[in-house]
C-alpha positions as CSV (number, residue, x, y, z in Angstrom):
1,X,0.0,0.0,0.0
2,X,1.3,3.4,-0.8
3,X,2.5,5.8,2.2
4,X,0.0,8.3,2.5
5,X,1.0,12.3,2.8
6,X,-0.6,15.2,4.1
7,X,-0.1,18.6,2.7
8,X,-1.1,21.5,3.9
9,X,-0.5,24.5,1.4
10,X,-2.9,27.4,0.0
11,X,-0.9,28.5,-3.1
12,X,-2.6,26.0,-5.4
13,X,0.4,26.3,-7.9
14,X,3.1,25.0,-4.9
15,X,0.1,21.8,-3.7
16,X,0.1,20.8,-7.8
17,X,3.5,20.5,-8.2
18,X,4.0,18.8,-4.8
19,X,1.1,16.6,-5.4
20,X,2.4,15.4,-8.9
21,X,5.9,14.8,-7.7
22,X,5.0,12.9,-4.4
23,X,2.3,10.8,-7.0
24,X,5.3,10.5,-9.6
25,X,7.3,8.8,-6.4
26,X,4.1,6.1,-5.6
27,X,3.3,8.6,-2.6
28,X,-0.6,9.0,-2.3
29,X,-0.9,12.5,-1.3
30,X,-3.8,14.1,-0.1
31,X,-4.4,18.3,-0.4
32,X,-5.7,20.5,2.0
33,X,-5.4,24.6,2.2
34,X,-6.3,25.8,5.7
35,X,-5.3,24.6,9.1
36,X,-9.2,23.8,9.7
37,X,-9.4,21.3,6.8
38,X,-6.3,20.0,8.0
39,X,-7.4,18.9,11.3
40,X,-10.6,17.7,10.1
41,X,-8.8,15.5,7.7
42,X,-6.4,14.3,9.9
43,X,-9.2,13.0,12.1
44,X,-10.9,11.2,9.7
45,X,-7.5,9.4,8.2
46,X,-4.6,8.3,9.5
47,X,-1.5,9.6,7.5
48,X,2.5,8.4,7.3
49,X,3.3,12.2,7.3
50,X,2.6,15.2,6.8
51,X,4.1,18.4,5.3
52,X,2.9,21.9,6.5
53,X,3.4,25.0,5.0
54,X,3.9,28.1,7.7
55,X,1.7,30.5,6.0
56,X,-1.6,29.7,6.2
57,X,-5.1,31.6,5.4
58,X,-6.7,30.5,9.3
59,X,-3.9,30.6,11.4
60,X,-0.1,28.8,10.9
61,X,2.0,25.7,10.9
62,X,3.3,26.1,13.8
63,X,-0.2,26.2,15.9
64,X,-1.4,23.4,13.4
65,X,1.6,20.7,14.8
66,X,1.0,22.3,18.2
67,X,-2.5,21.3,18.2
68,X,-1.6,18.1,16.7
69,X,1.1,17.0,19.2
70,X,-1.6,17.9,21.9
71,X,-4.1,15.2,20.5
72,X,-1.3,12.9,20.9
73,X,-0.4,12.2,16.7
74,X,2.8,11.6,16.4
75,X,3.0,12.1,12.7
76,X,6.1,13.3,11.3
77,X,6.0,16.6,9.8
78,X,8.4,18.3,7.2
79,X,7.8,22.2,7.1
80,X,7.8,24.4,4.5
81,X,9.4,27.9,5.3
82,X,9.7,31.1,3.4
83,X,12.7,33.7,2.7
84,X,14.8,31.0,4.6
85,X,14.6,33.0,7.8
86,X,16.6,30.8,11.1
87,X,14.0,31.9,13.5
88,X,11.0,29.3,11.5
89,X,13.4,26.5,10.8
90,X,14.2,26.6,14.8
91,X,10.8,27.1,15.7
92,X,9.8,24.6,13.8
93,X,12.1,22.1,15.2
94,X,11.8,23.1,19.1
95,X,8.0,22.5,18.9
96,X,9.1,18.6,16.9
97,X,9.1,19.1,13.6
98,X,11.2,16.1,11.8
99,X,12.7,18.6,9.1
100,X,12.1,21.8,6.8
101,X,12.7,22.7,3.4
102,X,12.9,26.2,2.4
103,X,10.9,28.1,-0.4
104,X,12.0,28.3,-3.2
105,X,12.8,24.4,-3.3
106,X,12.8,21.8,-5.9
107,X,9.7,19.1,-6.1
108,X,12.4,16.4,-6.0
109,X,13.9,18.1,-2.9
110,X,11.1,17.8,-0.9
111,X,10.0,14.4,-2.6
112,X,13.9,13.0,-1.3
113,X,13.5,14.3,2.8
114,X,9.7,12.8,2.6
115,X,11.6,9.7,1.8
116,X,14.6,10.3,4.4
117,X,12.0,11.0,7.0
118,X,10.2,7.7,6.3
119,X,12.8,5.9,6.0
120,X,14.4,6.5,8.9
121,X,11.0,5.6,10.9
122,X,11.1,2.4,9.5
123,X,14.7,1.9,10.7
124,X,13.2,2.7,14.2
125,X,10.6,0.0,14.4
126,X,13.0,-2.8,13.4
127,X,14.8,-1.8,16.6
128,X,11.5,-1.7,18.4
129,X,10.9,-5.4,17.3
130,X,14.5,-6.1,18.3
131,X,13.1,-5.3,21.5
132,X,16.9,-3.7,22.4
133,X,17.6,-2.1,26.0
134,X,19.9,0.4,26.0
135,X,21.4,2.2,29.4
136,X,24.2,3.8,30.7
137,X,26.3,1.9,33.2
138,X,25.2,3.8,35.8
139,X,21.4,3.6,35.4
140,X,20.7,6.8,35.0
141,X,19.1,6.7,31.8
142,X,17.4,3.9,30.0
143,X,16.1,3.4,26.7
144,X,12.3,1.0,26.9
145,X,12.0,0.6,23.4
146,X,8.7,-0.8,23.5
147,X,7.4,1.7,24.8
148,X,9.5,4.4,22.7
149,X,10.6,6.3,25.5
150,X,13.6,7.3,27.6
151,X,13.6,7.7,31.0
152,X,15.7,8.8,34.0
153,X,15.3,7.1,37.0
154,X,12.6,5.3,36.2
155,X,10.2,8.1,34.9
156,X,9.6,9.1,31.6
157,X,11.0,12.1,29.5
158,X,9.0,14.0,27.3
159,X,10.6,14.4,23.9
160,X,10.6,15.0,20.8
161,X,11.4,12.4,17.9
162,X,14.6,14.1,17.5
163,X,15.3,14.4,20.9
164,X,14.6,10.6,21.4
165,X,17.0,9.7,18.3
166,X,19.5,11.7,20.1
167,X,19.2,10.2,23.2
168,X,19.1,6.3,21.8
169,X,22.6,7.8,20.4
170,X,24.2,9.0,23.7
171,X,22.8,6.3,25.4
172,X,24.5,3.6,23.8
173,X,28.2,4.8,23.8
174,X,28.0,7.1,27.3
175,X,31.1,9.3,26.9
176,X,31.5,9.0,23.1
177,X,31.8,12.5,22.0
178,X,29.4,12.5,18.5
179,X,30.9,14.9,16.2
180,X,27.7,16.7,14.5
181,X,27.7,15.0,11.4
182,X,27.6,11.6,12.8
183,X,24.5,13.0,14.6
184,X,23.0,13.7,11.9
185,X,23.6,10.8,10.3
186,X,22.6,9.0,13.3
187,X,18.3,10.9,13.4
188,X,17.9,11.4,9.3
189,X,20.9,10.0,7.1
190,X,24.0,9.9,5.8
191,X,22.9,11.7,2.6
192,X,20.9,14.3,4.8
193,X,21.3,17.9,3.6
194,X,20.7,19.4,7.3
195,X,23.2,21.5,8.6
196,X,24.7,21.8,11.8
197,X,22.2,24.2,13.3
198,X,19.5,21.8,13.4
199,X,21.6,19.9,15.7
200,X,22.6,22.5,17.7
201,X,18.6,23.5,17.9
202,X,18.1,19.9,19.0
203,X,21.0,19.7,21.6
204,X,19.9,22.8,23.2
205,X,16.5,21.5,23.9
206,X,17.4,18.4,24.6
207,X,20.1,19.9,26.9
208,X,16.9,21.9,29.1
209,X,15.2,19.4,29.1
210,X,17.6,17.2,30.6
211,X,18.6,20.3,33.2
212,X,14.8,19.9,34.7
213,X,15.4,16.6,36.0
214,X,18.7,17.6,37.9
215,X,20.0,21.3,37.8
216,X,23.2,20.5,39.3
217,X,24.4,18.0,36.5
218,X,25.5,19.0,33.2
219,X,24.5,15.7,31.4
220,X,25.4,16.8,27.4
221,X,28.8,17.8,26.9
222,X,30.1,20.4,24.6
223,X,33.0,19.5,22.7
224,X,34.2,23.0,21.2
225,X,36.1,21.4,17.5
226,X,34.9,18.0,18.0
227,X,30.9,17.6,19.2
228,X,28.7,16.5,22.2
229,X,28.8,13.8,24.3
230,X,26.6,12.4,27.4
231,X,28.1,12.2,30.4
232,X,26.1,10.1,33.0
């Protein structure tokens, strides 16, 4: 069966070429243009992902994901930003957007991170089948993959899918400085076109949320020249 796509995007022009690319690609996309329609539609179906456009005629991505995390859909979302300005591509990813392409962009672009983004779900689940533990020697964090989450002495912590890849990362190798690359590599691909602000974006909320559960430890380590590492 062919992965379904939402996308969200009122300039007609942008949803044809989208749709016809993402169709080209044996993706079954489904258009919407307004945040309303958007939630409506997302109720009725279930979707593999979605991508959002910022912009939008009732309101704006951002409040649309927002809403969506609330209801507890985890779908992955790609956004689409405009002029290329920093402050909605780390927006975007703060509040757990999986990635963002910025306008103007090429159809086969957007058609190859739809494709990173899926693919690197699917890479997930075989580990969630594997049914693999992952903690630090010391106990502090562990990895219930079964239950997709990370915790810290026994309780849960909320993150993002991002955050989580991250952590699965440090969690393994505790001490291993990560240089940003392999981080990348690590939550999208090797072939990921991200740059190394979206993993800075991530490790700094990660790295807040981490300083909740014990202000007095310093659990992600900045190597200045080399990367981060976790230090339980």
């Amino acid at each position: 069966m062919n992965q379904t796509i939402l996308l969200v995007e009122d300039e007609k022009e942008i949803a044809d070429t989208l749709t016809y690319a993402l169709s080209s690609e044996g993706f079954q996309p489904s258009w919407v243009s307004s945040c309303e329609a958007a939630l409506s539609s997302i109720k009725q179906h279930s979707y593999d992902l979605g991508i959002f456009d910022i912009g939008l005629p009732d309101g704006n991505g951002f409040e649309l994901l927002k809403t969506i995390r609330h209801s507890g859909n985890d779908i992955p979302i790609l956004f689409l930003t405009a002029r290329g300005e920093e402050i909605d591509r780390i927006v975007g990813l703060e509040i757990g957007a999986d990635d963002y392409v910025t306008k103007p962009f090429s159809p086969r672009e957007v058609v190859a991170r739809v494709r990173v983004i899926l693919k690197r779900l699917e890479k997930q689940q075989k580990i969630l089948e594997q049914n693999t533990i992952l903690e630090t020697d010391k106990s502090v964090f562990r990895h219930v993959p079964e239950q997709r989450v990370v915790t810290y002495q026994a309780s849960p912590i909320d993150l993002t899918r991002a955050e989580y890849e991250l952590m699965i990362s440090f969690i393994a190798q505790p001490g291993r400085v990560f240089s940003r690359r392999q981080l990348i590599e690590n939550i999208w691909s090797s072939n990921h076109p991200s740059d190394d602000r979206a993993i800075d974006t991530h490790i700094k909320t990660l790295r807040a949320k981490l300083k909740t559960l014990n202000p007095h430890k310093e659990f992600i380590i900045t190597h200045r020249g080399f990367g981060y590492s976790l230090e339980p």
